[in-house]
C-alpha positions in Angstrom: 10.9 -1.8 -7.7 8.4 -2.4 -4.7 9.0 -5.4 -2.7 5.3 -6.9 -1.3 6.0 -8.0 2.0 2.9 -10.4 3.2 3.9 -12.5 5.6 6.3 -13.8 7.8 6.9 -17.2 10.3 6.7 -16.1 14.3 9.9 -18.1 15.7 8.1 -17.8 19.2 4.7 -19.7 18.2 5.9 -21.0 14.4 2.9 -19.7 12.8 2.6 -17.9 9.6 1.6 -14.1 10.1 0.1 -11.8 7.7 -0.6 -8.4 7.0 -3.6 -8.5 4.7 -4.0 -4.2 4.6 -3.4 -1.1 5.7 -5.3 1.9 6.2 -4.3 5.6 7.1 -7.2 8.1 8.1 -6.7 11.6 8.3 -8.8 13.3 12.0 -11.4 14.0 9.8 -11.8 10.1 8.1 -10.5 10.4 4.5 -8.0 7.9 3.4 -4.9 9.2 3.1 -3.2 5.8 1.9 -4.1 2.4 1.6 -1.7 -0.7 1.0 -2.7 -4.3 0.4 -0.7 -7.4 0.1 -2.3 -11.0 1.2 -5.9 -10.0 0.6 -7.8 -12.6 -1.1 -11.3 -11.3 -1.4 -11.8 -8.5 -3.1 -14.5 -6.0 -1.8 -17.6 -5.9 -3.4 -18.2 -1.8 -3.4 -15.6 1.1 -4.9 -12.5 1.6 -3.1 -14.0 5.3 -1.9 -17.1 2.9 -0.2 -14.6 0.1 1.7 -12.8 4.1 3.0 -15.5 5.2 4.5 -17.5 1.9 5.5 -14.1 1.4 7.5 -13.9 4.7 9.1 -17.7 4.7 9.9 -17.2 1.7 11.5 -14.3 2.7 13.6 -16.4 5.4 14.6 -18.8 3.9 15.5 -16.8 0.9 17.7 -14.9 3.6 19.2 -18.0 5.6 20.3 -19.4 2.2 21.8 -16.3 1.2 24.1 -16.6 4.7 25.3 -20.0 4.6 26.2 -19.9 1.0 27.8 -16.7 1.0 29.5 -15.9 0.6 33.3 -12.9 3.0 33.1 -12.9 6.6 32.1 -10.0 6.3 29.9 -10.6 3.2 27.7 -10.0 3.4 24.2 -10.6 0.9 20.9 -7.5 -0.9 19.8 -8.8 -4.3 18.2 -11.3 -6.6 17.2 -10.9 -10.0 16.4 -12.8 -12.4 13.9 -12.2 -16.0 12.7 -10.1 -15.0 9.8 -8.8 -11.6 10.7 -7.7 -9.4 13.6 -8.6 -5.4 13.0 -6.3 -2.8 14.9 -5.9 0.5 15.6 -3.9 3.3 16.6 -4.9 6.7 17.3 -2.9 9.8 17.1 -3.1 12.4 19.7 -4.0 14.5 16.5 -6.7 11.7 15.8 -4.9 10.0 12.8 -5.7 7.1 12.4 -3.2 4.1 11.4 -5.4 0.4 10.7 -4.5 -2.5 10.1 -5.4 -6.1 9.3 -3.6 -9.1 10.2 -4.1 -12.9 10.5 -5.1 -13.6 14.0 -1.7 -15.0 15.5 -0.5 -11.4 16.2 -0.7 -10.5 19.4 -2.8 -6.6 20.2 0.4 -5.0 21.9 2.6 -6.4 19.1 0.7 -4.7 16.3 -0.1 -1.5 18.8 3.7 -1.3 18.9 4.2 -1.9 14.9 1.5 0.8 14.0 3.3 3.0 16.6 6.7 2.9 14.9 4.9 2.8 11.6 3.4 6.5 12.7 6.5 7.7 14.1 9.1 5.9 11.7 7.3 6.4 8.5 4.1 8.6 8.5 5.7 11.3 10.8 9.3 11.6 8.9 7.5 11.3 5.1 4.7 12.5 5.0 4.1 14.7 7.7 7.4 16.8 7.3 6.8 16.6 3.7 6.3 20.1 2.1 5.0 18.6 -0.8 2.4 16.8 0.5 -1.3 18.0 2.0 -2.3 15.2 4.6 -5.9 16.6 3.3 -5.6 14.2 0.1 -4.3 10.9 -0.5 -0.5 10.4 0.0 0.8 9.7 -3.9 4.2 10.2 -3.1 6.8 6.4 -4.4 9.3 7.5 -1.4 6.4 7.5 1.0 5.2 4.0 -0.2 8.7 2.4 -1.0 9.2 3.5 2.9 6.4 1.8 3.8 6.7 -1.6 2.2 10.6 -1.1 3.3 8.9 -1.0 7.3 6.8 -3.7 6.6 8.8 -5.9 5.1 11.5 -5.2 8.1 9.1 -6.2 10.4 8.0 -9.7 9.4 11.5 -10.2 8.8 12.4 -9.6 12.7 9.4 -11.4 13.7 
């Protein structure tokens, strides 16, 4: 049995928070897993299109904040809409965990979330799994039941 975790109330502000999806990008931009829980609209295009309309467009911001930063060192973390908040972390290895999120998060809060999520989850299952080729999508139920576990942990601490 999975448990969806969606959302959660942030004592601090006493907002509702949500995590609407979750993508995992290998360095070379195929999905590796995808998770969804409070998303209302469905996308219009095949799940294979939303992939790599995603990844093409964190490519693309990514190669932008390069080019028109100040500093030598900055580096694409979030964007922001209306509805939704965008964020990403980067691997050394160039892995790429993203995530969207109602807009009450704060950018360091999730940055530290998709952090432990690398380290706490991706790193121990999926990475030290000898089962599993991080050059195709991540099938494995203890890999997912240790996300949703992760997940659900964190909106409960909130």
């Amino acid at each position: 049995v999975i448990l969806l975790a969606s959302s959660g109330i942030n004592a601090e502000y006493g907002v509702q928070i949500m995590i609407y999806n979750l993508y995992i990008f290998n360095p070379v931009g195929q999905c590796l897993y995808y998770g969804e829980w409070e998303r209302t609209k469905a996308a219009d295009m095949s799940q294979d299109e939303e992939f790599k309309l995603v990844y093409g467009m964190l490519y693309s911001l990514k190669s932008f904040v390069t080019r028109i930063s100040p500093a030598t060192s900055d580096n694409f973390q979030c964007y922001r809409t209306s509805k939704y908040k965008l964020s990403m972390y980067e691997t050394p290895s160039g892995c790429k965990l993203v995530m969207n999120t109602s807009v009450d998060w704060s950018a360091q809060s999730i940055n530290e979330i998709l952090h432990s999520l690398y380290k706490e989850v991706y790193v121990e299952y999926a990475v030290k799994n000898p089962l599993l080729s991080l050059q195709e999508n991540i099938d494995s139920e203890l890999f997912k039941n240790k996300i949703e576990t992760f997940i659900n942990t964190r909106l409960r601490d909130m």
